[in-house]
N, CA, C and O atoms as a GROMACS GRO file, in nm:
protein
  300
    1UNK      N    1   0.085  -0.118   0.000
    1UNK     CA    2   0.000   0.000   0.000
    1UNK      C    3   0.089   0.125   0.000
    1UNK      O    4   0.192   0.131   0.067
    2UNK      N    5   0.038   0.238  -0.090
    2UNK     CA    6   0.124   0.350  -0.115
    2UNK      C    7   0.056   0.461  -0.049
    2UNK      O    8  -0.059   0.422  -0.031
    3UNK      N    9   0.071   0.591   0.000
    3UNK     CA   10   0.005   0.677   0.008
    3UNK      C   11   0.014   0.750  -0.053
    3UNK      O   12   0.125   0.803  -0.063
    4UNK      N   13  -0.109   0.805  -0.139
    4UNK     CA   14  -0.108   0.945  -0.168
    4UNK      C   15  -0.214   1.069  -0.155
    4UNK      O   16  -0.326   1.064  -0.204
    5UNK      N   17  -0.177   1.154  -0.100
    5UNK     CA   18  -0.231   1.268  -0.061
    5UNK      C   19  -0.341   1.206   0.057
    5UNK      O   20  -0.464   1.205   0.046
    6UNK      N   21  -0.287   1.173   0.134
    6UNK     CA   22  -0.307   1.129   0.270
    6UNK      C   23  -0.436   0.972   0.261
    6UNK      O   24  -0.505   0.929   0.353
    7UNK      N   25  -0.430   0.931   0.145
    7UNK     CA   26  -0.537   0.830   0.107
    7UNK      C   27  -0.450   0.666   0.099
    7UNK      O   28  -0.328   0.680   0.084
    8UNK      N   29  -0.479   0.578   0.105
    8UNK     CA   30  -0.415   0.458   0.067
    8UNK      C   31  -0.442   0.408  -0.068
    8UNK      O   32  -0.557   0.414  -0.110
    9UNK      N   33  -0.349   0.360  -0.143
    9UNK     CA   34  -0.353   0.313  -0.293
    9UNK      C   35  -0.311   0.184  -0.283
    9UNK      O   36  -0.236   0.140  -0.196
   10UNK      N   37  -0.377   0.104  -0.404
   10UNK     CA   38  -0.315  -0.026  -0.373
   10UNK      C   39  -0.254  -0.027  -0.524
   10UNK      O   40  -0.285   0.020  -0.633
   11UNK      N   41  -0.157  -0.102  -0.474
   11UNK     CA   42  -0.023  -0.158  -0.581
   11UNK      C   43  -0.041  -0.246  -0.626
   11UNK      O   44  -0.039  -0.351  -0.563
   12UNK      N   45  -0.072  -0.237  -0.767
   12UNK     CA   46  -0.091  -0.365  -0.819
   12UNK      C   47   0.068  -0.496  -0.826
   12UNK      O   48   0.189  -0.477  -0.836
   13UNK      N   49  -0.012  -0.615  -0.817
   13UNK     CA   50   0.048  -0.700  -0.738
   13UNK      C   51   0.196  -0.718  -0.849
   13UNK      O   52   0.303  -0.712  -0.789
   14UNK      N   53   0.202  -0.738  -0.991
   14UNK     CA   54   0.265  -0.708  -1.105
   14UNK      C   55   0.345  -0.591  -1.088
   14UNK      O   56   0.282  -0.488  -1.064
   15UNK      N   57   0.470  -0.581  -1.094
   15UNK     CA   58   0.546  -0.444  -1.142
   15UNK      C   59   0.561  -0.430  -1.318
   15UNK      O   60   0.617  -0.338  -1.377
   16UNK      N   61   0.482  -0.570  -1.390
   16UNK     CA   62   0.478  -0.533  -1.510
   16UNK      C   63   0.374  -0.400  -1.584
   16UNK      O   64   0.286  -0.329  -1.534
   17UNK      N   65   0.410  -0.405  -1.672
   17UNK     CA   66   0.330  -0.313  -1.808
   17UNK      C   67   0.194  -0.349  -1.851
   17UNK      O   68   0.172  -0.452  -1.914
   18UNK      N   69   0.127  -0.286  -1.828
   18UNK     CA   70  -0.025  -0.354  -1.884
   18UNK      C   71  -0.078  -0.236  -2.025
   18UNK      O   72  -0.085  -0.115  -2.000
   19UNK      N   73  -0.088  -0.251  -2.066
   19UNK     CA   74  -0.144  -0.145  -2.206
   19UNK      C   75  -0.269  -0.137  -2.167
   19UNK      O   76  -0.314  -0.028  -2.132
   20UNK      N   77  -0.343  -0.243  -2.166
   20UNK     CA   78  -0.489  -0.252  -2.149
   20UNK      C   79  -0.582  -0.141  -2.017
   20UNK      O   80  -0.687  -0.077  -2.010
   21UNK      N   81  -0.478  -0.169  -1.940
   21UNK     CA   82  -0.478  -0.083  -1.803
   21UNK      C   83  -0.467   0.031  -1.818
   21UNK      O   84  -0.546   0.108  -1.763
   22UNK      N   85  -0.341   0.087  -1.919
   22UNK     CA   86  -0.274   0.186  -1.954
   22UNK      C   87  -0.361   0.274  -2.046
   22UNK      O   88  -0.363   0.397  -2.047
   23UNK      N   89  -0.445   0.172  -2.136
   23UNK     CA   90  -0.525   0.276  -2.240
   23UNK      C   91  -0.617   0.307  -2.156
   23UNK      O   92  -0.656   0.422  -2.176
   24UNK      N   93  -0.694   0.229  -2.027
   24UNK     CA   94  -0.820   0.289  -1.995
   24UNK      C   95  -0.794   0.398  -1.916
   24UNK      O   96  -0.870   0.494  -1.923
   25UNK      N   97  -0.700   0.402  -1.843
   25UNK     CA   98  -0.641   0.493  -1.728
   25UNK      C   99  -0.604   0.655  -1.820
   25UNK      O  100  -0.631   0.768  -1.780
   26UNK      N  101  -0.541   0.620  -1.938
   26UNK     CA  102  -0.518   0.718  -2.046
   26UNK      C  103  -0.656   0.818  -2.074
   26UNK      O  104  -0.665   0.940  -2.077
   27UNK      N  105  -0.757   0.711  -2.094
   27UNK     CA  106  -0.894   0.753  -2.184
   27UNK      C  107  -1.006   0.821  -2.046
   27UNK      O  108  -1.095   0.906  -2.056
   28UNK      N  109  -0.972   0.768  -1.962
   28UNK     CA  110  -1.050   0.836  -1.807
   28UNK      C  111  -0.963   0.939  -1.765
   28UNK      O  112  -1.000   0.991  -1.660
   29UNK      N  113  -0.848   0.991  -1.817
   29UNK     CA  114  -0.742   1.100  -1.763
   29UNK      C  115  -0.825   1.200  -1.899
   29UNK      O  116  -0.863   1.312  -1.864
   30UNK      N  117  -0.847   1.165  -2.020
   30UNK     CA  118  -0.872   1.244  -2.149
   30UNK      C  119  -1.013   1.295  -2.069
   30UNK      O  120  -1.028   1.410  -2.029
   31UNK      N  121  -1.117   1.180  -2.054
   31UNK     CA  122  -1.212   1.286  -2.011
   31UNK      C  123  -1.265   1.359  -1.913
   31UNK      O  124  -1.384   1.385  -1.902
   32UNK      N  125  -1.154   1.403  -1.821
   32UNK     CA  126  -1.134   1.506  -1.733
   32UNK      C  127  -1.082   1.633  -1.768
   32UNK      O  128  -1.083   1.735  -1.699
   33UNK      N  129  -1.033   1.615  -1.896
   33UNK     CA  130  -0.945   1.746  -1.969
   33UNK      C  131  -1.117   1.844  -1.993
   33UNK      O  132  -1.231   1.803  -2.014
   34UNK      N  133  -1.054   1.988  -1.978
   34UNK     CA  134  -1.177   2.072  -2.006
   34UNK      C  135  -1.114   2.160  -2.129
   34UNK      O  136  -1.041   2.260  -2.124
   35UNK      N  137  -1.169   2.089  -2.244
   35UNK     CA  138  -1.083   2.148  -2.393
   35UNK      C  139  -1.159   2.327  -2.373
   35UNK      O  140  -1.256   2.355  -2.302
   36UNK      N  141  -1.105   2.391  -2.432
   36UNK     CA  142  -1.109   2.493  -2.433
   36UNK      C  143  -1.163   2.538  -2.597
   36UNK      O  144  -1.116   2.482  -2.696
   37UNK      N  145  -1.264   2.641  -2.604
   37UNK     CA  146  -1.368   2.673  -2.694
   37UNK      C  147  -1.273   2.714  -2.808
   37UNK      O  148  -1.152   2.736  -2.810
   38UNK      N  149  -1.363   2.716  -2.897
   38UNK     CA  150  -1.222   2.785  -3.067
   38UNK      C  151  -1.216   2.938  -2.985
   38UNK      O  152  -1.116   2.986  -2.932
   39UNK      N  153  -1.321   2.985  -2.990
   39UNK     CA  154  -1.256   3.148  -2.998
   39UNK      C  155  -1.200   3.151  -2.833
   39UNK      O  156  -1.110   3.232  -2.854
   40UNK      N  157  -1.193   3.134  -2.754
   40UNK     CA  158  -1.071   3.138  -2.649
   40UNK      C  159  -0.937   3.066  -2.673
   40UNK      O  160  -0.828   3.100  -2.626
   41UNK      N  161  -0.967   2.943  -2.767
   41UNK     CA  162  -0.791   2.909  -2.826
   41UNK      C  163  -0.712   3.011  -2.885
   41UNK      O  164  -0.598   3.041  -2.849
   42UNK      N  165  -0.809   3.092  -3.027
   42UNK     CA  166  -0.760   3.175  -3.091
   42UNK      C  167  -0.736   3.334  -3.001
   42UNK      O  168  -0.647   3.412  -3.032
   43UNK      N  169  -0.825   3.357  -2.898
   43UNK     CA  170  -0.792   3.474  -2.830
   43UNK      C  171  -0.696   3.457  -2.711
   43UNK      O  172  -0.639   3.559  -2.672
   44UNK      N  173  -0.669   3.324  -2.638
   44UNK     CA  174  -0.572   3.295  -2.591
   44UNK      C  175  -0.407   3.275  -2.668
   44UNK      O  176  -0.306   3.293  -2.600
   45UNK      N  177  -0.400   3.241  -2.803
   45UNK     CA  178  -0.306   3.238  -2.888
   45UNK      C  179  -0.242   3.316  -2.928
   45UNK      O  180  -0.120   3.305  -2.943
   46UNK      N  181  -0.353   3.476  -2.974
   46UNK     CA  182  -0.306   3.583  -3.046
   46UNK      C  183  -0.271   3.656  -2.912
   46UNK      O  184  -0.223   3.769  -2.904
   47UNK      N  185  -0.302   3.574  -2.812
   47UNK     CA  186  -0.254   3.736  -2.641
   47UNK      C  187  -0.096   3.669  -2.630
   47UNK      O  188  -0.007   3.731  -2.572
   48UNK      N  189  -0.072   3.530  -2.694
   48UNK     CA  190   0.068   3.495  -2.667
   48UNK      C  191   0.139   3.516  -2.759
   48UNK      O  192   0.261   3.526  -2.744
   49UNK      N  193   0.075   3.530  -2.884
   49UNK     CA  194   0.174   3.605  -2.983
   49UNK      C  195   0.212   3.703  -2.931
   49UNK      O  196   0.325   3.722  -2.884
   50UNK      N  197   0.125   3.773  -2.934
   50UNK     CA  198   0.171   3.956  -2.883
   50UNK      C  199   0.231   3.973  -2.787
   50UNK      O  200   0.273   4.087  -2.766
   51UNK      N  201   0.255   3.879  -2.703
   51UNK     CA  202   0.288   3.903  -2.576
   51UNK      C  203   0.451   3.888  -2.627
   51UNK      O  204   0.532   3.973  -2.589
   52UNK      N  205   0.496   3.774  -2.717
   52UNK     CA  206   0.608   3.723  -2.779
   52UNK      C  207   0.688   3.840  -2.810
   52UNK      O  208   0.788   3.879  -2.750
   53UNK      N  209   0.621   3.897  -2.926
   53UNK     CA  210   0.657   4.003  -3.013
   53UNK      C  211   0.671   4.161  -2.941
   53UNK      O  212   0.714   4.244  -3.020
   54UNK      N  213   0.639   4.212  -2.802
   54UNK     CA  214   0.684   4.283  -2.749
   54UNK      C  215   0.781   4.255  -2.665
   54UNK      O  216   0.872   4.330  -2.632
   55UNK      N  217   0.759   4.132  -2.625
   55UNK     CA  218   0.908   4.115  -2.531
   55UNK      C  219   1.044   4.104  -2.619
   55UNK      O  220   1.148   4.160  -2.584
   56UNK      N  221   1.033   4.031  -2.727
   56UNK     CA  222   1.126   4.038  -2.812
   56UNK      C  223   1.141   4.202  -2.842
   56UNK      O  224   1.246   4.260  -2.815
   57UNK      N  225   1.064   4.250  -2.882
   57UNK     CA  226   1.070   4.384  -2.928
   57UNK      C  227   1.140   4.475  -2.800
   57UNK      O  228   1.218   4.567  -2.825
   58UNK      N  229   1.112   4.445  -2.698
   58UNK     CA  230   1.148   4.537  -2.550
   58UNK      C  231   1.323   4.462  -2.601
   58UNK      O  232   1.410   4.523  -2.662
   59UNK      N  233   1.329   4.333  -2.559
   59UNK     CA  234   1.493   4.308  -2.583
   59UNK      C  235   1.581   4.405  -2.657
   59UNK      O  236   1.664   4.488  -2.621
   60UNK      N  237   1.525   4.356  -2.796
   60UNK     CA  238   1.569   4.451  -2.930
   60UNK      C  239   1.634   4.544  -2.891
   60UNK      O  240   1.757   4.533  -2.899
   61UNK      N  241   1.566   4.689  -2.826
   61UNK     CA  242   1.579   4.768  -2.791
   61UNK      C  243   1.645   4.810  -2.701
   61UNK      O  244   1.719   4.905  -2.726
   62UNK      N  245   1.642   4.757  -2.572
   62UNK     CA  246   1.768   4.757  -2.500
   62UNK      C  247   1.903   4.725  -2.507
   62UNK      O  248   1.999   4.798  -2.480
   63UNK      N  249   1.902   4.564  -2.561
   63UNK     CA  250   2.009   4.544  -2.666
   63UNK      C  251   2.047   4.670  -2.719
   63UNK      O  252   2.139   4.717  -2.653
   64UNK      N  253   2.004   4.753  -2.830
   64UNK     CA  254   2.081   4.814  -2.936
   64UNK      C  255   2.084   4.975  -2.814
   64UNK      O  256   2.184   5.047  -2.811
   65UNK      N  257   2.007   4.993  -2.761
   65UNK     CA  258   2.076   5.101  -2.636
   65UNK      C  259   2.175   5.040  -2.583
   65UNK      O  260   2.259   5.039  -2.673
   66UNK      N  261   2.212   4.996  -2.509
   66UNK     CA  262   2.359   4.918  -2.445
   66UNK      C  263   2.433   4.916  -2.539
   66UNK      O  264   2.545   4.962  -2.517
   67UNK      N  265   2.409   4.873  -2.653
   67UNK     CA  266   2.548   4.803  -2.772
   67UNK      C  267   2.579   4.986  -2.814
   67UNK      O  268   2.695   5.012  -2.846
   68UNK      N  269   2.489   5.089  -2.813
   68UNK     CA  270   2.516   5.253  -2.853
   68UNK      C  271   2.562   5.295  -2.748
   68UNK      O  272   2.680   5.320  -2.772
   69UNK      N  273   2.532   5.329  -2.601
   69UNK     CA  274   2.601   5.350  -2.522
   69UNK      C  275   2.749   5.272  -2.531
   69UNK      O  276   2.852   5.339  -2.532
   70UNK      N  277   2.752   5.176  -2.536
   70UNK     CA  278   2.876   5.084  -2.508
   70UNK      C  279   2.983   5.194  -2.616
   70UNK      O  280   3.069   5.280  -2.595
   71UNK      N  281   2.926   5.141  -2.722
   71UNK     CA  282   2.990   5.199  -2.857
   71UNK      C  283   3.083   5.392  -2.815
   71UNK      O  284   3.202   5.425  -2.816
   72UNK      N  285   2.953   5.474  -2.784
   72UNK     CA  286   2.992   5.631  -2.719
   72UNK      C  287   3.122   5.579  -2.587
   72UNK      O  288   3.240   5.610  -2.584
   73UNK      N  289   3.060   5.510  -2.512
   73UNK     CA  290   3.201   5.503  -2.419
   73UNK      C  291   3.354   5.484  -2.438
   73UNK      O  292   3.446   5.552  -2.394
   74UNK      N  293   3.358   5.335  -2.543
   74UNK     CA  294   3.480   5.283  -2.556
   74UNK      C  295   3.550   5.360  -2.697
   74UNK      O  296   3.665   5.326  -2.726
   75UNK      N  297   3.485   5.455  -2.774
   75UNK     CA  298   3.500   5.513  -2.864
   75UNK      C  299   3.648   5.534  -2.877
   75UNK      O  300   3.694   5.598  -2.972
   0.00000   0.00000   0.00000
């Protein structure tokens, strides 16, 4: 017997591989998933693009301030 999260589990008696076990345990894990609607994929997607493309963009920019300062100093 194992514990988890303060409950007792039982161990199956096999330390082998079962597929059969494995697909149902797989297919009862799938329908607990809460898929998420098209237009919140696509409005969740385009907030991580953008989110991408300013941080890159913020880098950019500091980058090439530092590399111009750098540049005025060691002149």
């Amino acid at each position: 017997m194992a514990k988890k999260d303060g409950a007792q589990v039982e161990q199956p008696a096999s330390n082998g591989f079962n597929v059969g076990v494995f697909l149902q345990e797989t297919r009862e894990e799938f329908d607990k998933v809460v898929w998420p609607s098209r237009q919140q994929l696509i409005s969740e997607s385009v907030a991580v693009i953008l989110m991408v493309v300013l941080s890159t963009t913020m880098i950019y920019l500091v980058d090439n301030f530092f590399g111009w300062a750098a540049r005025q100093v060691f002149k």
